[in-house]
C-alpha positions as a LaTeX table, in Angstrom:
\begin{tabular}{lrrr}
\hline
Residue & $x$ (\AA) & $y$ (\AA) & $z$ (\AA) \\
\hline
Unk1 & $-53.13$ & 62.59 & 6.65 \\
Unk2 & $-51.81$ & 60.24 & 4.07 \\
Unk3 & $-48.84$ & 59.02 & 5.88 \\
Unk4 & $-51.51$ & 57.87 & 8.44 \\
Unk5 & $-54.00$ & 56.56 & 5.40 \\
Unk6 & $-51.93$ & 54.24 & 3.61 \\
Unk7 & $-48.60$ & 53.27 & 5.45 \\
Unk8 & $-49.82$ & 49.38 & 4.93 \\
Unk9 & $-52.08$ & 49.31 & 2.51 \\
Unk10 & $-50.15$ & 51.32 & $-0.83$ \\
Unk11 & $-46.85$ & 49.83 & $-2.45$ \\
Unk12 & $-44.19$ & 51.77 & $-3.24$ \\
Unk13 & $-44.20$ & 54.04 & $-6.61$ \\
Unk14 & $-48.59$ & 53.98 & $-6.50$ \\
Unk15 & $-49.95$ & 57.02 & $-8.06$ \\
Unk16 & $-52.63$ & 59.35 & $-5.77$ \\
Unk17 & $-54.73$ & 61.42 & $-7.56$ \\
Unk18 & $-56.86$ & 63.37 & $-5.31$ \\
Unk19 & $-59.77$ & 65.42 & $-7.59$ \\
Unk20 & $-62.84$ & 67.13 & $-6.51$ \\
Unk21 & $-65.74$ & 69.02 & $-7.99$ \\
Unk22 & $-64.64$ & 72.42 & $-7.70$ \\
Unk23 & $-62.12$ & 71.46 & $-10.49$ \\
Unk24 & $-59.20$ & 70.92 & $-8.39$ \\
Unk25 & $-57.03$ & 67.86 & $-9.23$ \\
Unk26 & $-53.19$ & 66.62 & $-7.53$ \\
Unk27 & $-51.01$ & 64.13 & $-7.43$ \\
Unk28 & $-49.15$ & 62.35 & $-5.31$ \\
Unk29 & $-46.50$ & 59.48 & $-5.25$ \\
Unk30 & $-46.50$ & 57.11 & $-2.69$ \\
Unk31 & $-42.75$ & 55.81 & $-1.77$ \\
Unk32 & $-43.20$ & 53.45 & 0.54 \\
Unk33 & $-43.25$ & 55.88 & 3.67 \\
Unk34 & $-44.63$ & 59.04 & 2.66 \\
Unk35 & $-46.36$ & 61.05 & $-0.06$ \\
Unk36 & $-44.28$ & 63.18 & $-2.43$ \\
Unk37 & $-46.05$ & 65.53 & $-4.29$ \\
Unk38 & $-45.69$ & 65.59 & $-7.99$ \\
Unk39 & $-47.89$ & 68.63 & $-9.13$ \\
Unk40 & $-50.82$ & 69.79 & $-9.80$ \\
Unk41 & $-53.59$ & 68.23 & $-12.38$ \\
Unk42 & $-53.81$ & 64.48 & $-13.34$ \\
Unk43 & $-50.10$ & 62.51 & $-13.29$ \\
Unk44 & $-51.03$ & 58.79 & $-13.02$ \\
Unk45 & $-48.97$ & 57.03 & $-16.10$ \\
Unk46 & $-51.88$ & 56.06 & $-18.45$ \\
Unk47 & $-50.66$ & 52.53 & $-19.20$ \\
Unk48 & $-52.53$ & 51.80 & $-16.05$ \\
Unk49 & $-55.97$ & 53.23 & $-16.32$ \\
Unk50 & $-57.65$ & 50.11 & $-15.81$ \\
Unk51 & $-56.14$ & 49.50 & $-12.69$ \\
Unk52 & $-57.58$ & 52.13 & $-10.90$ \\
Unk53 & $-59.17$ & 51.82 & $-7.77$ \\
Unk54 & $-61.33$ & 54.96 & $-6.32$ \\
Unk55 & $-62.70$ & 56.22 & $-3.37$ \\
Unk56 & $-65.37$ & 58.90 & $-2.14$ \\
Unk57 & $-64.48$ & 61.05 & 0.38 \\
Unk58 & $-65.99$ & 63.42 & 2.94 \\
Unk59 & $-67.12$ & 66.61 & 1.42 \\
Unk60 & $-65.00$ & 69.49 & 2.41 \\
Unk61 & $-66.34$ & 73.69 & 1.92 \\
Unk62 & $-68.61$ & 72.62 & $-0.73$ \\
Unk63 & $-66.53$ & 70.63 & $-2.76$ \\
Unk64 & $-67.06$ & 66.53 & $-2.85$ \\
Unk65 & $-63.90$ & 64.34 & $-2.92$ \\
Unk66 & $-62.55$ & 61.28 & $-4.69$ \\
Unk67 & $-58.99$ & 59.56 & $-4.29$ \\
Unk68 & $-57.60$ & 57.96 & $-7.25$ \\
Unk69 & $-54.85$ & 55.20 & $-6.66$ \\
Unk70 & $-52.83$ & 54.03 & $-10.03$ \\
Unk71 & $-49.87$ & 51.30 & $-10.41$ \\
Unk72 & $-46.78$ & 52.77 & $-12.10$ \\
Unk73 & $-44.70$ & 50.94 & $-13.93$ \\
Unk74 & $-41.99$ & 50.61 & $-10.94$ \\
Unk75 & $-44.72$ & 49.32 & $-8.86$ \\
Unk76 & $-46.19$ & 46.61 & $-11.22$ \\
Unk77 & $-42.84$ & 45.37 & $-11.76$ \\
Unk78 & $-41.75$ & 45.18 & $-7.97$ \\
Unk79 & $-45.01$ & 43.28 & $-7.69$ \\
Unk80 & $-44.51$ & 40.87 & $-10.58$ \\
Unk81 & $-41.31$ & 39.96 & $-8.85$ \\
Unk82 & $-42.22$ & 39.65 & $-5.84$ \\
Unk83 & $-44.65$ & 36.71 & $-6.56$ \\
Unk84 & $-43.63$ & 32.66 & $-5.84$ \\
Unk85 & $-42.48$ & 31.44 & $-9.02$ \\
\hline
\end{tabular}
């Protein structure tokens, strides 16, 4: 599902957090053509919290879903390099 998700839209080394309200939290890493899964609970390196960007999702058996994307520090710095100077 992710693979189809964000192909064009998520840079390389972006944190996924996927939480819901049955206490369930994971994360993923993004690398540029699939998800790798890093564990479960929270992951995202907290030297980016303000650049998160969230989304609701569908409810699913009772529990409501949000998606959590986070820079990482690989990914801010490909980005910061890959601007016209």
């Amino acid at each position: 599902m992710l693979k189809n998700m964000l192909t064009d839209k998520v840079g390389a080394g972006m944190y996924i957090v996927f939480e819901n309200t049955c206490n369930q939290t994971s994360t993923y890493m993004w690398n540029g053509t699939a998800p790798e899964h890093i564990g479960d609970g929270d992951h995202h390196e907290t030297a980016f919290e303000e650049s998160e960007v969230s989304y609701t999702l569908p409810e699913s058996n009772g529990c409501q879903y949000s998606m959590h994307l986070y820079p990482s520090e690989s990914s801010f710095v490909e980005f910061k390099d890959s601007q016209p100077k």
